[in-house]
C-alpha atoms as one frame of an Amber mdcrd trajectory, in Angstrom:
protein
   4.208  -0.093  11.545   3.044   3.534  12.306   2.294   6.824  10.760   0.845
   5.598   7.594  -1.980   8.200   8.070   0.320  10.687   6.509   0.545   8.423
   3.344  -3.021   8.310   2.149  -4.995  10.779   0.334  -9.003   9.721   1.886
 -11.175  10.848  -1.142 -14.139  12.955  -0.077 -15.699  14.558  -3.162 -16.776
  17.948  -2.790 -19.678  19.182  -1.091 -21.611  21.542  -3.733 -25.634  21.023
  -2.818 -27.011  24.231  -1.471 -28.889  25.493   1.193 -32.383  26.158   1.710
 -32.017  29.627   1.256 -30.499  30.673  -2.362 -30.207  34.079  -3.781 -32.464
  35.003  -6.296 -30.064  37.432  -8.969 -29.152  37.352 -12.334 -25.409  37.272
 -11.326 -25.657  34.327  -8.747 -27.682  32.061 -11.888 -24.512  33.285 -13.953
 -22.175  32.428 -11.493 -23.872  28.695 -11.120 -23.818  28.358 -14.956 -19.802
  29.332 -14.382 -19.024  27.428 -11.825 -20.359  24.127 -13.918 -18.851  24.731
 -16.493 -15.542  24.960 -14.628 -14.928  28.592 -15.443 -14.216  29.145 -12.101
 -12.917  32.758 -12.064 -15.846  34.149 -13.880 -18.235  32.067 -11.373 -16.482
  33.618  -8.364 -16.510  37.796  -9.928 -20.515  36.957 -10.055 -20.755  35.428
  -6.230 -18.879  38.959  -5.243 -20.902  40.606  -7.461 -24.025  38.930  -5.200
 -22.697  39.296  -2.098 -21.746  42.946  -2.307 -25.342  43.398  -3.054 -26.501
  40.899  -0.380 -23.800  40.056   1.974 -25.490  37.685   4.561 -26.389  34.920
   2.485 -24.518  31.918   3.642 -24.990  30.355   0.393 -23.367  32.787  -1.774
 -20.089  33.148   0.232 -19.914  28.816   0.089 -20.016  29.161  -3.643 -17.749
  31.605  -3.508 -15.487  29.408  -1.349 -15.999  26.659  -4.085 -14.340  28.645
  -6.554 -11.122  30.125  -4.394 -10.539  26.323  -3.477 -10.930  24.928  -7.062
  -8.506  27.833  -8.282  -6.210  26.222  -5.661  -6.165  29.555  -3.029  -7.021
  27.824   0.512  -6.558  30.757   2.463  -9.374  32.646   0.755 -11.610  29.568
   0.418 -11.288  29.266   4.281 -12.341  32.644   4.655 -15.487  32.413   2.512
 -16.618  29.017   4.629 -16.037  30.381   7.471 -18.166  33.599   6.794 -20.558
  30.595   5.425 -20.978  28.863   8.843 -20.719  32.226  10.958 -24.059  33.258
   8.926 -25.550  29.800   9.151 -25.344  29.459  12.285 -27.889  31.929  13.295
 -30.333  29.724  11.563 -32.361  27.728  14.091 -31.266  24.521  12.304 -27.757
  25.305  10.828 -26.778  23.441   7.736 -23.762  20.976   8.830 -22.596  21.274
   4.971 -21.066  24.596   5.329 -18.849  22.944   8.681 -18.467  19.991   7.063
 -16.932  21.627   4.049 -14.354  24.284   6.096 -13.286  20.969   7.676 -12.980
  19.396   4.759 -10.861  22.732   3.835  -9.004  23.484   6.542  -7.828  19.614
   6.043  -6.410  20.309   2.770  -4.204  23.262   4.071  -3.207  20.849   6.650
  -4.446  23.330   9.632  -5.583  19.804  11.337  -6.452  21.562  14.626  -9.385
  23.510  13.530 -10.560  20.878  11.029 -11.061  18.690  14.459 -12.156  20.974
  16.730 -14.898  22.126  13.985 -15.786  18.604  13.050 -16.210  17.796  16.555
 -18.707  20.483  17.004 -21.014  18.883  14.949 -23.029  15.378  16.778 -22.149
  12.798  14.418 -26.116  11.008  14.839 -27.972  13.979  14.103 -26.330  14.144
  10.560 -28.514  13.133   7.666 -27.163   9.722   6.498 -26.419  11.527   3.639
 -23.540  13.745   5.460 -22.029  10.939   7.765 -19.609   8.655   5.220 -18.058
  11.899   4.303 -17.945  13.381   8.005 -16.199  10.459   9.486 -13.447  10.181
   6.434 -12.602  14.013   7.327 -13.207  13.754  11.062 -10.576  10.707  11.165
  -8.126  12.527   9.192  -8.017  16.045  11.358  -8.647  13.110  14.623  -5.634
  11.130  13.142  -3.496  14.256  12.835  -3.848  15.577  16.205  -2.866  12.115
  18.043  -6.420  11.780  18.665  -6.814   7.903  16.544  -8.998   6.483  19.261
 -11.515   9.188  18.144 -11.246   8.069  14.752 -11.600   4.526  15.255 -15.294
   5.303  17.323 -16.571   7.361  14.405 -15.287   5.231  12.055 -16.554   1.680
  13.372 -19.985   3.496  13.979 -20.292   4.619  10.143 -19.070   1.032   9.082
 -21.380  -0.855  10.680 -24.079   1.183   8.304 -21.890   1.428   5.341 -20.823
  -1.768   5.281 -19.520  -2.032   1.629 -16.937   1.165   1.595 -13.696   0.601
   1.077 -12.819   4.570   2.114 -14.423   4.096   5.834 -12.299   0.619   6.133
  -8.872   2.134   4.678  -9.167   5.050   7.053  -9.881   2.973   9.853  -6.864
   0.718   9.103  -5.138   4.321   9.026  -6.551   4.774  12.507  -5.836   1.435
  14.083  -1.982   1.297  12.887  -1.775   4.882  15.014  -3.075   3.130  17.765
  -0.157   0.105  17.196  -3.456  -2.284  16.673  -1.340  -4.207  13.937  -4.324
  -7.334  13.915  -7.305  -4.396  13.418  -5.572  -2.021  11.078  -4.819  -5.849
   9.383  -8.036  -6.599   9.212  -9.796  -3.178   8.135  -6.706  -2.592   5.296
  -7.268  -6.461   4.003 -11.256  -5.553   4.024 -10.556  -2.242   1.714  -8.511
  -4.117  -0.768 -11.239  -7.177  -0.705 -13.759  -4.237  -1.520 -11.815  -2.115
  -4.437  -8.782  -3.715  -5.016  -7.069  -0.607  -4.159  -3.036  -1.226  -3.781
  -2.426   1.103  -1.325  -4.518  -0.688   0.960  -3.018  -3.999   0.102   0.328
  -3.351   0.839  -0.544  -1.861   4.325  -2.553  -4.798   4.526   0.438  -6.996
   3.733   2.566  -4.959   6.372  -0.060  -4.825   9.084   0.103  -8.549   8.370
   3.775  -8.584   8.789   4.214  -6.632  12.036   1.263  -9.190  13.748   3.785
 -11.929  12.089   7.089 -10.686  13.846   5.823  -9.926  17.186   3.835 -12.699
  17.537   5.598 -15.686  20.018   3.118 -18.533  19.217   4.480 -20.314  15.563
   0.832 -21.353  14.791   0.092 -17.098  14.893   3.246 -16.074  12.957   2.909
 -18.738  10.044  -1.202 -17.505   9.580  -0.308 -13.822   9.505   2.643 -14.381
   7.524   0.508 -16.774   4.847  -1.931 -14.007   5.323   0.755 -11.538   3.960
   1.769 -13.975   1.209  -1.548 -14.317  -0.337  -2.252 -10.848  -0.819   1.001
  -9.848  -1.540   0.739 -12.529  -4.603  -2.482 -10.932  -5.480  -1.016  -7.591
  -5.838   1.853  -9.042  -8.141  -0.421 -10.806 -10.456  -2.413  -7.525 -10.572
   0.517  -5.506 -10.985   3.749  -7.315 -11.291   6.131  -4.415  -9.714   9.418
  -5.094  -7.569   8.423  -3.837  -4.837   5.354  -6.485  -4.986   7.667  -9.246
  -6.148   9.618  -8.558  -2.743   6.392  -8.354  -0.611   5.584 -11.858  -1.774
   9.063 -13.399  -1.557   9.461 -11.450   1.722   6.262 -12.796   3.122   6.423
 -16.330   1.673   9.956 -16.448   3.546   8.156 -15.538   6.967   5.586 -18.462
   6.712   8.822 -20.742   5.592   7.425 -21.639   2.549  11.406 -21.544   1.191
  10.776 -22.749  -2.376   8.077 -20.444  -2.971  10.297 -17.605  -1.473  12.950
 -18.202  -3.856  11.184 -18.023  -6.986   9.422 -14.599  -6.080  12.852 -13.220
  -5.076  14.298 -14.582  -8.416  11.682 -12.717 -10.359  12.546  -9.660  -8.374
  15.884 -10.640  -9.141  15.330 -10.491 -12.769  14.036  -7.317 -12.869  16.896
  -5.641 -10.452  19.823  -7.500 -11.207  22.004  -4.784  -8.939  19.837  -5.398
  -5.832  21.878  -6.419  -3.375  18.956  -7.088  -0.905  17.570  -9.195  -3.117
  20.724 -11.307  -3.223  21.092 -11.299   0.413  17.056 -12.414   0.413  17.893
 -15.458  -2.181  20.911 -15.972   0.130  18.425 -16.653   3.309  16.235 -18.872
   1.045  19.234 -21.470  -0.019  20.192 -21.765   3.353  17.150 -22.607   4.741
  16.634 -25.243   1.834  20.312 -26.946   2.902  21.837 -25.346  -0.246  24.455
 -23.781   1.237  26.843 -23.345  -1.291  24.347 -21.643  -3.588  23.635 -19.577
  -0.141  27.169 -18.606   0.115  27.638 -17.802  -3.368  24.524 -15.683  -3.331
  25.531 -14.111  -0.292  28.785 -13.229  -1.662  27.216 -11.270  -4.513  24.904
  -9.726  -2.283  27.995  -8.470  -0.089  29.971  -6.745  -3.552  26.778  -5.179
  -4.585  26.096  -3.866  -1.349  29.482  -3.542   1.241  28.595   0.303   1.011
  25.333  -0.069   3.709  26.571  -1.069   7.182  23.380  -2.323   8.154  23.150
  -4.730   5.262  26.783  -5.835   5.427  26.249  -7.299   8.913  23.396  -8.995
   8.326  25.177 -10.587   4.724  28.192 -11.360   7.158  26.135 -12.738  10.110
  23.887 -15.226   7.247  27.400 -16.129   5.932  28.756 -17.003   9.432  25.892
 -19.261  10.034  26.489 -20.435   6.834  29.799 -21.692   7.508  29.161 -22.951
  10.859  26.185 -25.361   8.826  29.395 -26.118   7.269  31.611 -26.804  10.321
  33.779 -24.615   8.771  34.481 -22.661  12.024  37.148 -20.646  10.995  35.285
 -18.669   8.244  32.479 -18.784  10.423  34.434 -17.333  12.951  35.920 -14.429
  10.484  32.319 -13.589   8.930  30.914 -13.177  12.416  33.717 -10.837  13.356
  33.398  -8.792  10.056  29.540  -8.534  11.317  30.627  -7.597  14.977  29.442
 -10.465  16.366  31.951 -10.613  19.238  29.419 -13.382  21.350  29.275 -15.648
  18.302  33.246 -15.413  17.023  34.238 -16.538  20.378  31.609 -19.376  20.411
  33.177 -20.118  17.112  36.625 -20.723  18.627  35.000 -23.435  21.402  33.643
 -25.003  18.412  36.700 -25.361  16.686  38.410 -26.553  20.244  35.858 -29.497
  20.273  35.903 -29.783  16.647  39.564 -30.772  17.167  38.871 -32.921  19.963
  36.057 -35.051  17.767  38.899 -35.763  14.983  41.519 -37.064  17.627  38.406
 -38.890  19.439  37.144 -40.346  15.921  40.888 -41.378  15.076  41.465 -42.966
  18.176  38.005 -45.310  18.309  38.809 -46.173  14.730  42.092 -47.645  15.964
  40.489 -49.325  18.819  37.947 -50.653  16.586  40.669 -51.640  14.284  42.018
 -53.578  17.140  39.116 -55.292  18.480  38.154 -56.433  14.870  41.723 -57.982
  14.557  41.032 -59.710  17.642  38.250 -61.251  16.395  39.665 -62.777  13.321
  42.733 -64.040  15.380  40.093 -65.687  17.706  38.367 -66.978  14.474  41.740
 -67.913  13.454  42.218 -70.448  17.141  39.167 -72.053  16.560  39.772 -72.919
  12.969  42.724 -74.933  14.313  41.097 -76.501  17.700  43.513 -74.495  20.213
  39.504 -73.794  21.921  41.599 -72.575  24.901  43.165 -69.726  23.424  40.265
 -68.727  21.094  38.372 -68.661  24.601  40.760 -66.699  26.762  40.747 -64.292
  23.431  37.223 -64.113  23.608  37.078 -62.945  27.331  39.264 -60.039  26.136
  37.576 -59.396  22.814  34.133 -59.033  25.180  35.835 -56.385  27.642  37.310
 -54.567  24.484  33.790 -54.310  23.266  32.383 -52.909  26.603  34.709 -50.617
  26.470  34.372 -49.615  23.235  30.850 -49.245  23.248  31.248 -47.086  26.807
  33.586 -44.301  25.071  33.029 -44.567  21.126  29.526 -44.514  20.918
């Protein structure tokens, strides 16, 4: 799994404390008393109003930036933060809220490059504690952005370690981990956010974290614990919220730890709910087979293939479950044909050597069960001898019947 970064919105609120330093006007108290009460365009005619009378106030020009990004314009917002910092920063301690907040910005208008190289500016231990939850969140996601996830994952596992309880900090460093292809961290940070909040989003990349450990692991005891691992949450998510997409997760996931029975019901409630689904179909297919049911796999599989013979990708792998189906079945022939529909060159010619020696048993069966036919006659004739004292001939029989049986035994069994 990669590139889930992309799919989560980190929530940061907005920064609105002020500086030290605050302008002391009529039209800057107005513009507060604006701003509060959401009346954002009247708040920002005041902060001009203020900074055309006093235009190197850092303060004023952040409000100011406040109101251009609540009224949704970025571009000017950026250009009041920035003026923000530039005057700040003569300061002889600057005020990492006005950087904090451009990044924070410049993140929004997806201009990821400066957001990093201006969060990066600022040294992460000399923020207030205050500051740092919300600095790592935005310096992941500009770090995260710009290929840079190892950063992410040192700023983040500092800040954890003193926020221990946030389920933000542990869903963006699952963001960060999967960029890095650490499926077993970004596992284990996702599964910690969704412990924390409950938050789906996290538990489904938890449950696919989970997954990816699960299919590239080589050791059985691994794959079954990440793929029960999967199950349980995935479960937990349908119970919450009883979607199909979380019906599938669980079957999906139950079917990876080869818990069959409990695949097959999930799948069947998915089933209920998206009749049409050919996956699904192909899914309930897999579980028969694997519980021996292999007519209600090939009947399944069948429907799966009408609903879906329009996706090549799907269509082999229906035809390739049905070939092994029918091989289960020593039906080679169909095997053979369903393995062919599925391009399966390799295993349609294997089919024919199977049918070759398939032959071979039944004339091999037939001709034991004629020899054994004969020895058992044998038998009964010898029987037969001794029943009327000719011992001679019941022994000489019994010589032969004992060499029949070697024999027998040697090529029949």
């Amino acid at each position: 799994m990669k590139s889930t970064a992309n799919r989560f919105v980190i929530g940061v609120a907005f920064i609105i404390a002020i500086g030290a330093v605050t302008p002391v006007s009529a039209d800057y108290t107005a513009g507060m008393d604006a701003f509060k009460a959401k009346d954002y365009g009247t708040a920002a005619d005041a902060f001009e109003a203020v900074i055309d009378a006093q235009p190197n106030e850092p303060a004023t020009h952040y409000m100011l930036g406040l109101c251009r990004r609540a009224q949704k314009n970025l571009s000017a917002a950026l250009g009041s933060f920035r003026k923000a910092m530039e005057l700040d920063s003569a300061n002889e301690t600057p005020n990492p809220m006005y950087s904090i907040t451009l990044g924070q910005t410049l993140n929004q208008a997806k201009q990821y490059g400066e957001a990093y190289s201006t969060l990066k500016a600022l040294d992460f231990t000399k923020l207030p504690g205050n500051y740092r939850t919300t600095y790592a969140l935005l310096f992941a996601k500009a770090a995260n952005e710009t290929d840079r996830a190892g950063e992410a994952v040192n700023v983040l596992n500092a800040q954890v370690r003193a926020d221990t309880s946030n389920a933000d900090l542990y869903q963006a460093l699952g963001v960060a981990q999967d960029d890095l292809g650490d499926d077993k961290a970004a596992f284990s940070a996702f599964k910690r956010a969704y412990e924390l909040d409950g938050d789906q989003i996290s538990g489904r990349y938890a449950v696919r974290s989970a997954t990816a450990v699960a299919r590239r692991s080589t050791s059985s005891t691994e794959k079954n614990r990440y793929y029960t691992d999967a199950a349980n949450i995935s479960e937990a998510l349908a119970r919450a919220k009883p979607t199909l997409e979380h019906n599938l997760l669980t079957g999906e996931s139950w079917l990876g730890a080869k818990q069959y029975s409990k695949a097959l019901s999930w799948f069947e409630k998915a089933k209920a709910q998206s009749p049409q689904n050919a996956l699904i179909h192909y899914y309930i297919g897999q579980s028969y087979t694997s519980l021996g049911q292999l007519s209600n796999a090939l009947s399944s599989l069948q429907r799966a293939l009408d609903l879906g013979s329009g996706n090549p990708d799907l269509r082999k792998k229906i035809y390739n479950q049905m070939g092994y189906v029918h091989e289960k079945n020593r039906d080679f022939m169909k095997a053979k044909q369903a393995y062919s529909e599925a391009g399966n060159r390799s295993k349609a010619a294997a089919m024919d050597q199977k049918e070759e020696a398939e032959a071979g048993n039944i004339i091999h069966e037939k001709e034991c069960r004629e020899f054994k036919n004969k020895i058992d006659a044998l038998a009964m004739q010898a029987e037969e001898f001794e029943k009327l004292g000719d011992i001679e001939s019941a022994r000489q029989m019994r010589e032969q019947l004992t060499v029949l049986q070697r024999q027998y035994a040697e090529t029949c069994r």
